[in-house]
C-alpha positions in Angstrom: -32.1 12.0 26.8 -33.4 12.6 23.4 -32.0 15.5 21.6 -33.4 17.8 18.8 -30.4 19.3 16.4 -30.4 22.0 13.8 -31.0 21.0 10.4 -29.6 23.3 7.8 -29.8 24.5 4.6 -27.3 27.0 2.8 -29.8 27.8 0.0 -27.1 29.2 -3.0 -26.3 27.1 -6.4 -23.7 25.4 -7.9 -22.0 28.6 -9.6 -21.8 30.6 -6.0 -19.3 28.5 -4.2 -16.2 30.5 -3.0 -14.3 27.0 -4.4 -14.7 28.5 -7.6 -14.8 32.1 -7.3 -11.4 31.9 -9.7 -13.0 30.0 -12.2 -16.6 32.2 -12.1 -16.7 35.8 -11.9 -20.0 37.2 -9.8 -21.0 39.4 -13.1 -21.4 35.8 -14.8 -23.8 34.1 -12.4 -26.4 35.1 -14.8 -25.1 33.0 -17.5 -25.4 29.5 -15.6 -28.4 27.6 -15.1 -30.4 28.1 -12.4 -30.8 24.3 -10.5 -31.2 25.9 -7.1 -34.8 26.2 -6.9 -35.6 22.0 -7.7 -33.1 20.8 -5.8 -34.3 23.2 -2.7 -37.6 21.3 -3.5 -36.4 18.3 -3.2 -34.6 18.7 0.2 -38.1 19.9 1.3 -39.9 17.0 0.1 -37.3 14.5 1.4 -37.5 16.4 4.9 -41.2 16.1 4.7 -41.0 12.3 4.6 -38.9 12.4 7.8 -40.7 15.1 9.4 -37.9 17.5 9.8 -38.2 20.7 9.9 -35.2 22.9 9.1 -33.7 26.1 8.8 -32.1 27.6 5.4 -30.2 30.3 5.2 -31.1 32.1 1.8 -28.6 34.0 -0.4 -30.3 37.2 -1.6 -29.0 36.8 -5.0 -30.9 33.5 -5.1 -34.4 34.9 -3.0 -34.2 38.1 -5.9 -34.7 35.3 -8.5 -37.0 32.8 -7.0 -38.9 34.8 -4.5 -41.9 32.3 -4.6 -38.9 29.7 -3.7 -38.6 31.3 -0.3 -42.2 32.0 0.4 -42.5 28.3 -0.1 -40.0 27.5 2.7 -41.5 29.4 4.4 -45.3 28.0 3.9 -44.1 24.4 4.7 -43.3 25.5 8.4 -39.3 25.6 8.1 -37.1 28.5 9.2 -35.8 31.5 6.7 -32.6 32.8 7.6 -29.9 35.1 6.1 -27.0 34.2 3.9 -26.0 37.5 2.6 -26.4 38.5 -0.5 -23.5 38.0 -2.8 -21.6 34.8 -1.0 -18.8 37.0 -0.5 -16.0 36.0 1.7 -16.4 38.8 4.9 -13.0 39.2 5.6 -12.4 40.3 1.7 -15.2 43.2 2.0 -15.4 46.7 4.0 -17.5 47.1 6.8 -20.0 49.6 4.5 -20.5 46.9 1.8 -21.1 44.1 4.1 -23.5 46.1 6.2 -25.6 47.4 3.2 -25.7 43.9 1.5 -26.6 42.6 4.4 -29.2 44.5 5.1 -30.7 44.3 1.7 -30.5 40.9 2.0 -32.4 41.2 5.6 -35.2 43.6 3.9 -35.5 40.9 0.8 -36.1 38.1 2.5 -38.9 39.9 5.3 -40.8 41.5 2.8 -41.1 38.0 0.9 -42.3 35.8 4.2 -43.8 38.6 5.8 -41.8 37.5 9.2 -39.0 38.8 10.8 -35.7 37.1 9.4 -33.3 35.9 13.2 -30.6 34.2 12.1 -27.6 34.9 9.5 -24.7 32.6 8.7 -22.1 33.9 6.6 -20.4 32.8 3.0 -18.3 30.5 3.5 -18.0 30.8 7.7 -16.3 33.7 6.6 -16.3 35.1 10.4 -13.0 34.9 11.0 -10.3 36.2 13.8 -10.0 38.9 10.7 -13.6 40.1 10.1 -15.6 39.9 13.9 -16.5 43.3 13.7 -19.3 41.6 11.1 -20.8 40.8 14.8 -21.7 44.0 15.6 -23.1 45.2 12.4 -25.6 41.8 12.7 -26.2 43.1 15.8 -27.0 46.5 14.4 -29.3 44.9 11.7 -31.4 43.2 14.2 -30.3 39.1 14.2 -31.0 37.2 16.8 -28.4 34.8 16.3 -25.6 34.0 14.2 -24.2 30.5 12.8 -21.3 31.8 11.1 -18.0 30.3 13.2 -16.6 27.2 12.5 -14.6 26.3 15.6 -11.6 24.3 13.3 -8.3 25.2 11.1 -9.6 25.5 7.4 -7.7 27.5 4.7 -10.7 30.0 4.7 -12.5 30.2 7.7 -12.6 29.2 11.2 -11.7 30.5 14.6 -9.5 27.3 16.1 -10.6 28.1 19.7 -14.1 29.6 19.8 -16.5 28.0 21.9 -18.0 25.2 20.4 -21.5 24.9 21.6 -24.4 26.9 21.4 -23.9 30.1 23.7 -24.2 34.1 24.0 -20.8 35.3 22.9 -19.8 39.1 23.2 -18.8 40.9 20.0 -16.2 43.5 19.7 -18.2 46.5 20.8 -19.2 44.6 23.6 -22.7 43.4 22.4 -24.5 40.6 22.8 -25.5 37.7 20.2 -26.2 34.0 20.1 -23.8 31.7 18.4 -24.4 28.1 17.4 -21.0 27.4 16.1 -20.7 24.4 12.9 -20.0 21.4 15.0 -17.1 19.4 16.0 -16.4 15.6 17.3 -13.1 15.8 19.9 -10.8 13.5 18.5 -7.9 13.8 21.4 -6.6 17.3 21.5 -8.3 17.8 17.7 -11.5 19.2 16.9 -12.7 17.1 13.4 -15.9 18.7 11.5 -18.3 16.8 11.1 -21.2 19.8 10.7 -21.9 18.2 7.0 -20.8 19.4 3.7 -18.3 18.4 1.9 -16.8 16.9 5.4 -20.4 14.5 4.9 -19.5 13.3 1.7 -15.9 12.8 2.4 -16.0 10.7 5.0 -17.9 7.5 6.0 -21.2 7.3 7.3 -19.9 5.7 10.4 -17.5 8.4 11.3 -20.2 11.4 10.9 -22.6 9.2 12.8 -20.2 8.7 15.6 -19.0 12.4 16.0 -22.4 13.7 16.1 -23.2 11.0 18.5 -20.5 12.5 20.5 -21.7 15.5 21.2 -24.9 14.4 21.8 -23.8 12.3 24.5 -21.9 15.5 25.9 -25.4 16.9 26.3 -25.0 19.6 23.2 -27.6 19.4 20.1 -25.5 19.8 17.1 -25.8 21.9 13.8 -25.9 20.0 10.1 -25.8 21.7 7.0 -26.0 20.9 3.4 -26.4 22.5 0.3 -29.0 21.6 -2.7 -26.1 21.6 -5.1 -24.6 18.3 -3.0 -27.9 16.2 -3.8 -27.1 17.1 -7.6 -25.0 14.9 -9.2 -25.9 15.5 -12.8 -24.8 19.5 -11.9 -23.0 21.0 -14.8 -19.1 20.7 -14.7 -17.0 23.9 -14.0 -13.4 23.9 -14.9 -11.6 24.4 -11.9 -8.4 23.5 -9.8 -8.0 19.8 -9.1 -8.5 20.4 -5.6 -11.6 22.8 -5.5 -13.1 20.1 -8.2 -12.6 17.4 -5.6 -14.0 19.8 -2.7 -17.3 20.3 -4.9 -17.7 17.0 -6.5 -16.6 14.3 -4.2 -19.4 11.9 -3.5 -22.2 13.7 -4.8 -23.8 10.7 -5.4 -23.9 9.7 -1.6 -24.7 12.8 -0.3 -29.1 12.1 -0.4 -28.7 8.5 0.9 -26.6 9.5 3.7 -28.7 12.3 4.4 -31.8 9.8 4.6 -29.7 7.6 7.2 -29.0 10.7 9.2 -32.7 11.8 9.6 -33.5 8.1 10.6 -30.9 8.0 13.3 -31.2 11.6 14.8 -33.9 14.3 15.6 -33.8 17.2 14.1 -35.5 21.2 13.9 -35.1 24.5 12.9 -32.1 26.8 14.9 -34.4 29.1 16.7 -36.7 25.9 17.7 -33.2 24.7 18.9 -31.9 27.9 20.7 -34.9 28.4 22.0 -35.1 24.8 24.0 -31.8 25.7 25.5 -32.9 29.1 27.3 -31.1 30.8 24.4 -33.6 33.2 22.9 -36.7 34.7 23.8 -39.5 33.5 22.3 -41.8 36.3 24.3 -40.3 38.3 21.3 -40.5 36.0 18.3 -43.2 37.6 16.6 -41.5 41.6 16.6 -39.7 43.1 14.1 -36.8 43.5 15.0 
């Protein structure tokens, strides 16, 4: 059997990572230059050779300041979802914040495709043991589906025993929402990400290729995600820890060679075109408001 993953964008720039969130204060985003906007471009023309269609999840900062940005995703047929507003880590906000940037963000992006905006993934993965009651305010705001939990350990997110396919999960108020968690090979008892990112650039080829293999072969489709930051090596510098330095800037170089390898040796499409194959979403609805 021949299966279709997620293909996935986290559209935010260089300056937003929660890696440097010590080095950058948010009322200083204004003072760094803006690279987002042609390196999004560039993932679109790369998927175009391939014939991929994705999904990216747009920061609201970012779709405030290129809004014809994300009416060109859009217009070339891929997916716009929901990546907050502020790339805040969840767990660090209160309910009433997260809910009205959210929903801002929501608002933002429907008015700019004219579409109603399904999906959400948060900063970071940043739905944590700590901060599920973010579930029920998505639910609240009207997504379809969330992409937010990273089944793993990670200094700051993941839930280490969540579910780890595509499924309905229950939130704490006893709602209902679909969940296509970031993707894990089994390695033994371990789960090892290999959802992209800076797990992509770290590791070889050959081990990303053989996890997602994996779970293909367990009958899942699997989730990728990049950002346009990682096929940006000339990116400005930030001064930083050693460590969140390494996290950003390791193998940048690789990242848009490997990502061509991956779209030759899988088949990808947008979440919802995923979800929806698997009996996970009605599409009956897909053209309401919701």
């Amino acid at each position: 059997m021949v299966f279709r993953n997620a293909m996935t964008v986290d559209v935010e720039d260089y300056f937003h990572v929660s890696a440097f969130a010590k080095s950058i204060d948010q009322s200083d985003w204004g003072k760094y230059q803006l690279r987002v906007e042609n390196n999004t471009h560039r993932l679109m023309d790369l998927f175009d050779e391939y014939q991929v269609k994705a999904t990216f999840f747009v920061l609201g900062w970012v779709a405030e300041r290129t809004p014809e940005l994300v009416k060109e995703i859009a217009a070339r047929s891929h997916e716009v979802a929901c990546h907050g507003y502020s790339h805040q880590l969840i767990y660090n906000q209160t309910p009433q914040v997260f809910r009205e940037e959210t929903l801002h963000s929501k608002h933002l992006l429907e008015d700019l495709v004219q579409a109603p905006i399904r999906g959400y993934r948060a900063a970071s993965y940043s739905i944590t043991n700590k901060s599920r009651w973010a579930l029920d305010i998505l639910v609240e705001a009207g997504f379809v589906y969330d992409s937010s939990i990273f089944p793993v350990r990670h200094d700051r997110y993941g839930i280490p025993d969540a579910l780890d396919i595509p499924h309905r999960l229950e939130t704490p108020e006893r709602h209902s929402l679909v969940e296509f968690p970031l993707s894990t090979a089994k390695l033994f008892s371990y789960r090892l990400p290999v959802a992209g990112g800076g797990y992509f650039r770290l590791y070889p080829y050959s081990l990303t290729k053989a996890g997602l293999s994996q779970i293909n072969r367990r009958q899942n489709p699997f989730i990728f995600y990049l950002h346009p930051w990682e096929i940006d090596p000339d990116q400005p510098r930030i001064d930083a820890s050693w460590f969140s330095r390494f996290r950003h800037y390791n193998n940048l170089d690789k990242c848009e060679p490997r990502l061509r390898n991956l779209m030759r040796d899988f088949q990808f499409g947008t979440v919802w075109d995923v979800l929806s194959a698997l009996g996970l979403t009605d599409t009956s609805d897909s053209t309401k408001q919701p």
